[in-house]
C-alpha positions, -999 to 999 in steps of 0.1 A, spaced: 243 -181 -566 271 -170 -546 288 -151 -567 255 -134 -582 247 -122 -543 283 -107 -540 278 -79 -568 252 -67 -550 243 -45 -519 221 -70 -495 233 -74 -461 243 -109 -452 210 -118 -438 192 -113 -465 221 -128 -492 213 -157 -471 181 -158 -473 175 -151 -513 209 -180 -515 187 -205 -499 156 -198 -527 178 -198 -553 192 -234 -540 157 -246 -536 150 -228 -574 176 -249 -588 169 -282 -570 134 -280 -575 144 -275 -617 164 -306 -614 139 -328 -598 115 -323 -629 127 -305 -658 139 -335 -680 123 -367 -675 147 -401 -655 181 -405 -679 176 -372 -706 206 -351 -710 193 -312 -711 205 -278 -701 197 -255 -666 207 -222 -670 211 -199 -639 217 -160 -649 208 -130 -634 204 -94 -647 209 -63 -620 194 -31 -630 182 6 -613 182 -11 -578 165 -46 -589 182 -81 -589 160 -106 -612 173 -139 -614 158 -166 -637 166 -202 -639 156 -220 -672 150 -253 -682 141 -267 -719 126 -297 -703 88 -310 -701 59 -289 -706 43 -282 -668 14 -271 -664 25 -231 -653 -9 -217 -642 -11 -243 -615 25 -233 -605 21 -194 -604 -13 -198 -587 3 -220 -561 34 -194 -558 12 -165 -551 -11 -179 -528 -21 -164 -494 -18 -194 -479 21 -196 -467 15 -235 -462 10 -239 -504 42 -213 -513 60 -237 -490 48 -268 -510 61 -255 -542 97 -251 -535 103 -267 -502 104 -234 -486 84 -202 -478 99 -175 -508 77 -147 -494 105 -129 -470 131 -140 -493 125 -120 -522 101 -92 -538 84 -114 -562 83 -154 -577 71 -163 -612 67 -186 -640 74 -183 -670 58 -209 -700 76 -215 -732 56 -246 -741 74 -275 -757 107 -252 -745 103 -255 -709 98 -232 -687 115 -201 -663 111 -195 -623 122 -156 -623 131 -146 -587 126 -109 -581 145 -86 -556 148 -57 -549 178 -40 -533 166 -10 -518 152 -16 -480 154 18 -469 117 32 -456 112 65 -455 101 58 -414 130 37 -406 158 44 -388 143 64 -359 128 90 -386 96 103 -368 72 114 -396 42 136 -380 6 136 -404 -3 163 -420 -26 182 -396 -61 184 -412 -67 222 -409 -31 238 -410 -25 271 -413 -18 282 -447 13 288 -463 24 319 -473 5 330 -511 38 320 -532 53 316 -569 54 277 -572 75 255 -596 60 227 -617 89 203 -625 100 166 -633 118 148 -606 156 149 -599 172 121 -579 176 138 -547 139 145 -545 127 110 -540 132 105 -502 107 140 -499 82 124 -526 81 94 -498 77 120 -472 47 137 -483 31 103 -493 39 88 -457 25 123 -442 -3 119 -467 -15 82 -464 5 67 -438 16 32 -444 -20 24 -460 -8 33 -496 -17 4 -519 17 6 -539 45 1 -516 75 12 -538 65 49 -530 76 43 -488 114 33 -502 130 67 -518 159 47 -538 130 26 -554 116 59 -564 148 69 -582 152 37 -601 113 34 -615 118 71 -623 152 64 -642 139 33 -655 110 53 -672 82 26 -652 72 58 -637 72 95 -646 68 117 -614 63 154 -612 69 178 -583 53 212 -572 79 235 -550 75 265 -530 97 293 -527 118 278 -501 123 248 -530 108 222 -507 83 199 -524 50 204 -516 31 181 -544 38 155 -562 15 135 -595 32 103 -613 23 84 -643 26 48 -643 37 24 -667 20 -7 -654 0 -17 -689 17 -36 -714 -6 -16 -737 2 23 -752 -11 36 -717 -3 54 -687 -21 51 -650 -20 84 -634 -19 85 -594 3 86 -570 -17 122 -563 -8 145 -530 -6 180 -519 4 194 -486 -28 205 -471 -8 241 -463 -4 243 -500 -39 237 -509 -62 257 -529 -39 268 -553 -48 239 -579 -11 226 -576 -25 189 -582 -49 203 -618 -13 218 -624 10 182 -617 -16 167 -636 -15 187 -668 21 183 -666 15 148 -663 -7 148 -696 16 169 -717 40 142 -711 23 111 -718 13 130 -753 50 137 -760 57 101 -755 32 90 -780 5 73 -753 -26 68 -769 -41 77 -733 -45 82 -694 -64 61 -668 -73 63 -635 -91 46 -609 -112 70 -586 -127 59 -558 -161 62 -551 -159 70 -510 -162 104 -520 -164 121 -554 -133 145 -555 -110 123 -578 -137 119 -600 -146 153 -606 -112 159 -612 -106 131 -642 -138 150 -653 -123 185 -657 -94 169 -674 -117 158 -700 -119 120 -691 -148 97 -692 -158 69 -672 -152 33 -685 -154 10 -664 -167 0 -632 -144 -18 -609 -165 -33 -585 -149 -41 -550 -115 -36 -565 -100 -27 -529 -103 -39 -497 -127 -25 -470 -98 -22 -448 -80 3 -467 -81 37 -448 -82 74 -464 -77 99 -440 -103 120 -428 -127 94 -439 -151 70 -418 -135 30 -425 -155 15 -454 -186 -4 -448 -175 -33 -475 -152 -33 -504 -141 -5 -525 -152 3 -557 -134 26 -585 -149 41 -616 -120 36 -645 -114 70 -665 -97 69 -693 -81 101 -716 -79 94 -749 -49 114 -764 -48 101 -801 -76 107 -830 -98 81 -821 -95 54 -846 -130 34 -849 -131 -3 -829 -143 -38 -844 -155 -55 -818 -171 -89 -806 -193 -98 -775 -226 -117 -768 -256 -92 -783 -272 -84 -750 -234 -65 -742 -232 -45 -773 -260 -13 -759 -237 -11 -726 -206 -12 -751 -223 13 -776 -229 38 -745 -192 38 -732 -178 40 -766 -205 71 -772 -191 90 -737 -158 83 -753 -166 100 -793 -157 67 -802 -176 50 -834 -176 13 -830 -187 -18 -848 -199 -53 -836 -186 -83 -855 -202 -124 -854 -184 -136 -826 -169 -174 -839 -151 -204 -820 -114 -202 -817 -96 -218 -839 -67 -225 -819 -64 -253 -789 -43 -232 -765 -46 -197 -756 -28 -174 -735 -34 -168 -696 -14 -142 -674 -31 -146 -634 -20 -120 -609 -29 -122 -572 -24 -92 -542 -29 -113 -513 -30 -79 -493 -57 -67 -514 -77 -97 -521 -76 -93 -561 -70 -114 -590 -61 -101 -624 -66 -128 -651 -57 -115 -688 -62 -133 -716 -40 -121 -749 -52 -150 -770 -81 -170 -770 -79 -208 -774 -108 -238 -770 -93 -242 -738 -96 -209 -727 -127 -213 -711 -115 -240 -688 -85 -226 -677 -104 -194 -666 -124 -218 -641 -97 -233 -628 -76 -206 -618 -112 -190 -604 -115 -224 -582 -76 -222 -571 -80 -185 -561 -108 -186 -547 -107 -217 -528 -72 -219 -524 -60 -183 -520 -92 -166 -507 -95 -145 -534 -124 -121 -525 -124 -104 -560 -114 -115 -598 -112 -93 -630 -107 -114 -665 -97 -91 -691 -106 -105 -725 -94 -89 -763 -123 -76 -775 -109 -74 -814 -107 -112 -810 -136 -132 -827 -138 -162 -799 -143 -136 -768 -186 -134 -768 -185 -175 -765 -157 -170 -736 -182 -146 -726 -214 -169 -728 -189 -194 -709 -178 -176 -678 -213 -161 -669 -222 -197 -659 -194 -194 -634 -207 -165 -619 -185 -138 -639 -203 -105 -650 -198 -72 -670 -175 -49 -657 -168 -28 -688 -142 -16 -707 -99 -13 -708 -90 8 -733 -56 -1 -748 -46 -18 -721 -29 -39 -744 -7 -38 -775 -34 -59 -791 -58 -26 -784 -92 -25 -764 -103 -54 -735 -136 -60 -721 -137 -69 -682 -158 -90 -666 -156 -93 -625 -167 -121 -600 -171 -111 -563 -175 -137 -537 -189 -105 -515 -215 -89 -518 -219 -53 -527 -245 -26 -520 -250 2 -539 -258 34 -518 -220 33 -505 -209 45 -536 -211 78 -544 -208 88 -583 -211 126 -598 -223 124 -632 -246 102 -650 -224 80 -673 -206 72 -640 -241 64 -621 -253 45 -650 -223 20 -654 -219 11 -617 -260 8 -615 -255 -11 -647 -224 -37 -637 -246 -41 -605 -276 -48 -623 -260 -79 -643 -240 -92 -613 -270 -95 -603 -284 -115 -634 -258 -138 -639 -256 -148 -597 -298 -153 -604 -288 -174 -635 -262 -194 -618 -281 -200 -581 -258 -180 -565 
């Protein structure tokens, strides 16, 4: 451990700090990977790449049951981290997680990143943007990829832009800019004036497994408005996820006001999905009243390949809403008998944001037990973490998803809509459960696909919590 912390650029402190989890890591491996008297391996390695140290320890012991151990590590609740390894790994590192390899053991993969610098550290006083500045000069501006040493003026006009209130913090810390950008995990795009200074700035984000790409990251200095620089950083944006073969671009626009959504529309994408409560209340947007109760986004998605036609299976009653978002999106599409799965075990990937309250449970295989092991992550998240929203993502070209379906609407889960090639596996359906409740004149929608899907994910929440008693 000691040696793995020398190579790399932490301050004592915090070597200190990420020594003492990997100590606990390893202790914690040896107290249960092999059972009393068996002879097996631990392996401690570690991999340092474009500013992040990820170090994994690895047993080929006993099967453990992994879901309970990743919910546990990514609890709110500091008391539960603690319980896992004997200490709290939240200041100590980035990130903690399981890995599962069955009858092969298992991985803990400690995360880390090295770069620590915010942009509004270090005495750096970083005014707002005013909301009615005077305008800049009319100018010849220059739509360009990134270079290294624009990354700590990307986190500029961000922190200008949002503040700290910026749901993905790796945009406050310049160096981590640089490395996702080298890394390829993001793609960013800059508009300069004249003067080269950077006055806009659009990314695409690889955070799908599937052909896809999330585009966001969206600002323009208000001097600089009105001279569609972001439609500009966009289209840049687009050309580049078609020369990397993406079969598409998505988006999550918020519904507070309707000016992201008009936007996806102009670019030619259609709404999908509607992510009920997705964000907390208590995220801010400047210029905008606080949020009467969570924050829902309408999923766009951009189809950039000829559309292929989609098999797909779901109870009956959720193949008209299916039909109608495949229809917005030219799309021809099928509906297959749903049948049992024919395997025991399926797959389950859980993902919690304690900050934002929200649960991401995908499934990339369905199994007989996939059913239960939904509801018990839902009860550990929900009771244990204080999860106030969960979104299951199910493969909709798998045969055992409309019984999965029929299973989880007893637990008070309820159609969402659709995630197009989210995965390498292709299309998933998305069902939500909200512990809050929602009302609909808050959210504001522009066109009538969009209306319809919110009215319509609102009208079965409502169904299924009648069904259920809730």
């Amino acid at each position: 451990s000691r040696e793995i912390l020398r190579h790399t650029s932490l301050a004592n402190a915090d070597a200190d700090r990420l020594h003492g989890l990997i100590v606990a890591a390893m202790r914690e491996t040896f107290s249960c990977a092999y059972p009393q008297g068996e002879i097996g391996p631990i392996i401690l390695s570690s991999l340092q790449k474009e500013g992040v140290l990820e170090v994994t320890v690895r047993d080929f012991g006993l099967p453990h049951d992994v879901r309970r151990l990743e919910e546990a590590l990514a609890s709110a609740d500091a008391g539960m981290r603690k319980q896992m390894l004997g200490l709290d790994w939240a200041h100590r590192a980035d990130a903690v997680h399981y890995e599962n390899f069955g009858p092969e053991g298992k991985a803990l993969r400690i995360v880390k990143w090295l770069h620590e610098s915010h942009v509004a550290g270090a005495g750096k006083k970083l005014a707002p943007f005013a909301d009615a500045p005077q305008l800049a000069p009319e100018q010849v501006y220059e739509i360009r990829r990134m270079r290294a040493e624009d990354a700590e003026q990307i986190s500029q006009l961000i922190y200008r832009a949002y503040g700290s209130s910026y749901f993905n913090k790796d945009v406050y810390y310049p160096e981590r800019v640089a490395a996702l950008n080298r890394s390829g995990q993001v793609v960013s795009f800059v508009a300069t004036g004249c003067d080269g200074r950077l006055v806009g700035h659009y990314a695409l984000e690889r955070n799908q497994p599937g052909p896809v790409a999330e585009g966001g990251q969206a600002v323009v200095d208000p001097a600089h408005r009105g001279r569609h620089l972001l439609d500009r950083l966009k289209e840049a944006a687009m050309a580049e996820a078609k020369a990397l073969g993406l079969a598409g671009m998505y988006a999550d626009a918020v519904t507070l006001h309707t000016r992201t959504q008009q936007s996806n529309l102009r670019h030619g994408a259609r709404p999908v999905c509607a992510d009920l409560g997705i964000a907390p209340a208590t995220e801010t947007f400047k210029g905008m009243a606080a949020a009467s109760q969570r924050i829902t986004c309408l999923l766009y998605f951009l189809e950039f390949r000829e559309p292929r036609p989609r098999t797909v299976f779901v109870p009956a009653r959720l193949r008209e809403p299916l039909e109608r978002i495949h229809d917005g999106l030219q799309w021809a599409v099928e509906f297959g008998e749903g049948v049992p799965a024919a395997e025991e075990h399926g797959t389950l990937t859980v993902r919690f944001d304690a900050g934002a309250g929200m649960a991401n449970l995908r499934v990339a295989s369905i199994g007989r037990d996939t059913p239960a092991a939904l509801r018990h992550s839902k009860r550990e998240l929900v009771e244990g973490s204080h999860a106030d929203v969960l979104f299951v993502d199910l493969p909709l070209a798998d045969p055992g998803t409309p019984s999965v379906v029929e299973a989880l609407e007893e637990d008070g889960f309820s159609f969402a809509g659709l995630a197009p090639d989210f995965a390498p596996e292709g299309d998933l359906l998305r069902l939500v459960h909200l512990t809050t409740p929602l009302a609909r004149e808050p959210i504001q929608t522009v066109e009538p696909l969009g209306a319809w899907l919110v009215d319509y994910a609102l009208a079965e929440r409502a169904r299924v919590l009648a069904a259920v008693g809730g």
